[in-house]
Structures are given as C-alpha cells and as structure tokens.
N, C-alpha and C positions, 0 to 999 in steps of 0.2 A: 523549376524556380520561376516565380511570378513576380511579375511587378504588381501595385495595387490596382492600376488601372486593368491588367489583363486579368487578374484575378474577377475583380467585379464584372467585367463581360463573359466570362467561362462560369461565374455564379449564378448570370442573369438568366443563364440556358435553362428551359424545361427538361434538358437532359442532364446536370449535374449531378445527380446521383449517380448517372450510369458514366459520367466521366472518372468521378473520384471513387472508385468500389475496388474493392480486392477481389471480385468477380468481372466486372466488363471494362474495368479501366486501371485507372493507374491509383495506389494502396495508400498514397500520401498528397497532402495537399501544403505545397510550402509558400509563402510570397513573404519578398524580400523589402521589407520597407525602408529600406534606403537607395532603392532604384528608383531613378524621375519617374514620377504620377502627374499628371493633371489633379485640377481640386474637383472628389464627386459629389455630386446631388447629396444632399439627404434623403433623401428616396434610394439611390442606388444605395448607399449604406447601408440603410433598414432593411433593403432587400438582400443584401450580403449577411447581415448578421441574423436573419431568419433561414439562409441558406445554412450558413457555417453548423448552425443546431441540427439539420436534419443531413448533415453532409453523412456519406455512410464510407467514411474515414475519415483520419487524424489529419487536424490541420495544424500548420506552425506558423507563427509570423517570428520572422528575424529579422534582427534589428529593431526591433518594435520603437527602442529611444527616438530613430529615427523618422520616425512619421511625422508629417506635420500636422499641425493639430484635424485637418478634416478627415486622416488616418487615426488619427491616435482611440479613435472612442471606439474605433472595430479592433483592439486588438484584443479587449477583452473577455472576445468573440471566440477567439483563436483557442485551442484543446493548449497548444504548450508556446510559450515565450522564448525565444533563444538567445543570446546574444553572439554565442559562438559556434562556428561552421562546424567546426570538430562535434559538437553535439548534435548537428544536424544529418554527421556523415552517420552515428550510431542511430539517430531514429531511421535514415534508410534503412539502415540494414535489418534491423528489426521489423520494421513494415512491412520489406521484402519477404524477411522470412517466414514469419507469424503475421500477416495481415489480418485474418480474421479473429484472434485474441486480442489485436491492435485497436480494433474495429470496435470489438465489444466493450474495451477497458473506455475508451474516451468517451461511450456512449452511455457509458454507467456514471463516469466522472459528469456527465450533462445533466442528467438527471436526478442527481443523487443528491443536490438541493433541495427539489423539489419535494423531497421524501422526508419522511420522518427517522429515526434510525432505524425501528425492525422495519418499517417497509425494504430503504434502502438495504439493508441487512439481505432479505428476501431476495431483491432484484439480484444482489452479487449471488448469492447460492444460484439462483436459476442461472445465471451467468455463465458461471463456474462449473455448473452440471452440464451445461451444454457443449461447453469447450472438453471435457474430458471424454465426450465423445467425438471429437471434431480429428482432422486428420492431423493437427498442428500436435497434440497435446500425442494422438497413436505414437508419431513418428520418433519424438523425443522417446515414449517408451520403449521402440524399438532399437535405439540405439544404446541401451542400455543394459547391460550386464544384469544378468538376475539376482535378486537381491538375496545375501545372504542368509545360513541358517541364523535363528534370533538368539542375537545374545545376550543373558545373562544380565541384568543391568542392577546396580548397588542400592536394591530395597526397592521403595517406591519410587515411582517417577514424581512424585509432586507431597512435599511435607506439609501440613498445615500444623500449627503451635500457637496458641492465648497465652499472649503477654498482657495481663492487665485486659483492658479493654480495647488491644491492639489483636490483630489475627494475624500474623506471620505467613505467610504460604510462599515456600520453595521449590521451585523446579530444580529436580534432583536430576538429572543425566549428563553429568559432568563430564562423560567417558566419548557421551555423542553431541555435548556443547548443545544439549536441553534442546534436541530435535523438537518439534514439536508433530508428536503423533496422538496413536487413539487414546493408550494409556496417560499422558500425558493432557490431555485435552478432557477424559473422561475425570483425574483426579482434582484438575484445572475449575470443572464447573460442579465439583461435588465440595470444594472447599467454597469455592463463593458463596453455594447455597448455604453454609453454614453463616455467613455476614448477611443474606439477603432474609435470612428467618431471624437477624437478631440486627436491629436499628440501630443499637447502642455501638454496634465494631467498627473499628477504625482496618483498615487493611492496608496490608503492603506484601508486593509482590515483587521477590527477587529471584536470581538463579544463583546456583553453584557451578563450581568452575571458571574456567578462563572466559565463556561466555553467557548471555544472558541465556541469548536463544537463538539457534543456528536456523532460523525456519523451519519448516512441515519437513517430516521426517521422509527423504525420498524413496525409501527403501518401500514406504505404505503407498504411494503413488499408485492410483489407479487400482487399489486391492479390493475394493467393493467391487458386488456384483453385479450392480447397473450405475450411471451418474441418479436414477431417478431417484433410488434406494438412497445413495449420500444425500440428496437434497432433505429430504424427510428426514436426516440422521441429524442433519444438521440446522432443521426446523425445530428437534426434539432437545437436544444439546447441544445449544449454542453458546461457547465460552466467549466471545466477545459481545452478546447482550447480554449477557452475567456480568463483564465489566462493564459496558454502558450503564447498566440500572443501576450501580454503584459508583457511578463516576463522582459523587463530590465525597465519597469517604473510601478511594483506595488509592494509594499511592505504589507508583512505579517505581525500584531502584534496579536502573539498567548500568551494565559496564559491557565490555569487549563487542562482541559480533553480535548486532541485532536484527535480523535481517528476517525478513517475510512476517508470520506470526511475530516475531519479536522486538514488531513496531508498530505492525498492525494492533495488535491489546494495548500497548499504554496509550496508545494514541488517544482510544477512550476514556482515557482518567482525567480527573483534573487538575493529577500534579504528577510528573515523571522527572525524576532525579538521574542525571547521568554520569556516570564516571568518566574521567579526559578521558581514558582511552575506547569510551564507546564508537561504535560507525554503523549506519544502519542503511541498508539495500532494498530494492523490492524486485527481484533477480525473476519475478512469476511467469513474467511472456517469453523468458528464455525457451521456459516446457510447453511454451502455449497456451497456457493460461494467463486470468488476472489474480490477482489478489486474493485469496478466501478465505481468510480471517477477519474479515472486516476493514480491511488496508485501502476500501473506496468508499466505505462511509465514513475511519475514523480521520484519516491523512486528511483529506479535506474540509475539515469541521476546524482542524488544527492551520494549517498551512496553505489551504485553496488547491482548486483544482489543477490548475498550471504546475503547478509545483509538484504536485502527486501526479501528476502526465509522465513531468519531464524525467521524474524520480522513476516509474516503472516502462517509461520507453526507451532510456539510455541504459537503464542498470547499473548508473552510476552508485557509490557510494558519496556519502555524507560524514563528515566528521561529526564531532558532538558540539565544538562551537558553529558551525554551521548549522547543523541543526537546532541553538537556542536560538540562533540570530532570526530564522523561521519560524520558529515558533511550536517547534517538537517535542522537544524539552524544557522545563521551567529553570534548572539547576545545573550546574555543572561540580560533584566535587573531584578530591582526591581520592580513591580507597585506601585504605591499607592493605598490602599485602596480605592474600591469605582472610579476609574480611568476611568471603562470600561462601566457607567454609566451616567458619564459628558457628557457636550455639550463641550468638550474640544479641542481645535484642536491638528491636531496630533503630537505625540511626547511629550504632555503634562503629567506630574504625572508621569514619568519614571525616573530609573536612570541604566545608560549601569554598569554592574557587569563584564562582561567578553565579550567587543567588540571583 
C-alpha cells in the first residue's frame, strides 16, 4: 500500500516494470489516496500516468474521492477504482494467485480502446490462447475431476423461429442453465448468419430455463488440441462479432444467472432487457484466464474499463439494478413465470419495472 507521493517515486524508476511484475516483483500495484501527499509537479504526473500504461501489472487506486485535486486527474490512469478494503483484500488474492491472467486482462482492458471491435476481438483470442497454455489455466485443470460421459441434452442447443420480421433464437439447455459450449456457440452463429444475410430482421435473443446462461461450458475446457488451433476456431466462428455486426437490430432478453458468455454477448447489442432477478459474473481468472467471449471489448464499450477490471478481479456478482445504474442493461422488467419456456412471441409475459 502506497501513498501518492511514494507511488510517483517507485514510478519514476527505470526499473518499474521489474518492481511491479508477477515475474521479478510484486503482482499488484495499490496507492491509497487518502494518505498525506505532497502537491506533484505536473511533470511527475505525466510521467506516472505513462508509467501506470506500460506497468506489467494491475494497478488500484483506493479511495480515489479522496485525492486532492493534483491527484485526482491520475486516477483515471489506475486499471481499477476501489472505494472499499474488502475489495482490495479479493483483488490480492487473485493477483496472488493468477498474476499472469491478471497481468493480461488489464493489458487488454488498456488497449482495447484503442482498437476497433474485431481487432479488439483478435487481441482477447490471442490473449486467451496464450493463457490456456500458461501454468495458471494447467493447474485449475488439474484440480478437476474428469468430465463426464455427454449427456443427452433436449433437442438442439439453440432454437431459431420468424416471427413476422422478428427472429427468435433460443438457447435451449435448460437442464445445464444454457452452458455455453461448441454446440451451443456453433447453432449461436448459424442463426445470426440467418439476420446478417437478411437486413430486414429484427432479433432477440433469449434462454430457457431458470437461467440465461451459466457461462462456457467447463466440462469443454481445454478439449482442443492446441490453444493455436482454438484461436483460428475462433477467428472462423466468432458468435460475439456475429452480435457486434448486428448490434442496432438484436435485442437481449436476459433473467437468472448470466455469467461469463452471458454477458459478455449482450453487452454487444444495443438494447438488453433484464429480468429483476438477473445477476451477472465474470468468474474467468478464477481458471486463469480472461474473458473470451468478447467480455474485454463488449463490458467496456458499455460500462468502462474500471468497472470491467473490478468486475473480473473480484468475481464479484452484480445485481440487475446495479447493473442498469452502469450501464449494462437498458431495462429492467418482471417475467412471468414460466415465460422463458412458451412458444410465446417476443415481448410476451413481461412487464418493463424500470425502462
């Protein structure tokens, strides 16, 4: 824990990278802005907020309200904002233990600006390829149980249906709260191509079951035969630039558990509708990875990068008015019971709470 003045002298160093690394130093970088500073230069500033870009780890500033204003303009320098300790004990521990997942995610969050969406898109596959060969993402697989024989699942993983000039498409694996895997990902960008050859559809995308979409199905973890091979898999078939190129004509209707892919995709639309009882996660660096559904280029287009930090370095959960109040979701309504199981068309069984 740093103060601002000792931060900007441990920045000023020609050896700052190798202070802050998950290889020759220490995995996290925090300063506490509400411990006594001096007022700095503008010069040290400049040279703090061109450090904090190339720092090769996560930084936090806490407290950040409290800076005075010749702090205040570096905070937006900083990978995550905190206001409370308790958040800051879960980003240790995460940094501790996956530092180079940690490492990659805020470095993608930096950049990811700078990019267009498939660039950005690109840079998370490479990302993502590289971590599932890395020792963080091994070790989680070795603590895991093999995954069972494949069961049986009720028809297709994913419905598509023309209403009018609406396109219905449902995630159908209600039994595993709409894991998101191959089948599921492959019916996922064979319905969109059905809206991206016809300019006239409107789309909406919902699940069946108690949830929308319980994330990547972990049971497929790691089942390709190289990360290089997935990259190209997912250069080839990419369901979340299938919703980006449709983001002003596909609407998200999300409820219960949305968590990894199943917030990473709506995050690309330009309208996602959520049930009070939605709550959505980004649980990635638990396995040692980040995000790879696109949950580093779409969360931040949406909600800013701080926010998408603090979301995939705590593992926190989010409710659904939290999440409108950010800027996640456009809508809050009620479902009906049983809504997300009808032949209903859409918009059927709702009622808007908080448009």
């Amino acid at each position: 824990m740093l103060s601002l003045d000792e931060a900007l002298e441990r920045l000023r160093s020609p050896f700052f990278t190798e202070e802050f690394s998950p290889l020759t130093g220490a995995p996290l970088l925090c300063v506490d802005f509400s411990l006594p500073s001096a007022a700095p230069s503008q010069g040290a500033l400049d040279a703090a907020r061109a450090a904090l870009a190339r720092l090769a780890a996560p930084s936090v500033a806490l407290h950040p309200a409290a800076a005075a204003p010749h702090g205040a303009s570096l905070a937006g320098a900083f990978d995550v904002l905190l206001d409370a300790e308790v958040d800051l004990v879960r980003i240790a521990q995460v940094t501790r233990e996956q530092p180079l997942a940690s490492l990659a995610l805020v470095q993608l969050l930096r950049m990811g600006g700078q990019l267009d969406v498939t660039q950005a898109l690109v840079a998370e596959s490479f990302t993502y390829s590289t971590l599932q060969s890395g020792p963080e993402f091994a070790r989680w697989l070795d603590g895991r149980p093999p995954p069972p024989a494949a069961a049986r699942g009720d028809g297709e993983a994913v419905r598509a249906e023309r209403w009018n000039d609406t396109l219905v498409v449902t995630l159908s694996r209600p039994e595993r709260h709409n894991a998101f895997g191959r089948t599921m990902r492959d019916g996922l960008c064979a319905a969109l191509a059905i809206a991206r050859a016809d300019p006239e559809l409107e789309v909406v995308v919902r699940g069946r079951g108690p949830s929308f979409c319980s994330g990547g199905d972990l049971d497929e973890f790691g089942s390709l035969a190289d990360p290089a091979s997935a990259h190209a898999l997912r250069a080839t078939r990419n369901a979340a630039q299938a919703v980006a190129d449709l983001a002003d004509r596909i609407r998200f209707e999300v409820h219960g558990a949305c968590i990894g892919a199943g917030v990473e995709l709506p995050a690309f639309a330009s309208r996602v509708v959520a049930a009070e009882d939605a709550c959505f996660e980004l649980p990635e660096l638990r396995f040692g990875l980040v995000p790879g559904a696109g949950g580093t280029v779409s969360l931040p287009r949406r909600i800013g990068r701080q926010r998408t930090a603090w979301l995939a370095l705590t593992g926190r959960r989010i409710d659904a008015p939290t999440a409108q109040q950010w800027g996640l979701v456009d809508e809050i309504v009620l479902r009906r019971p049983g809504a997300e199981d009808d032949d209903a068309e859409p918009g059927a069984g709702v009622v808007s709470l908080h448009p």
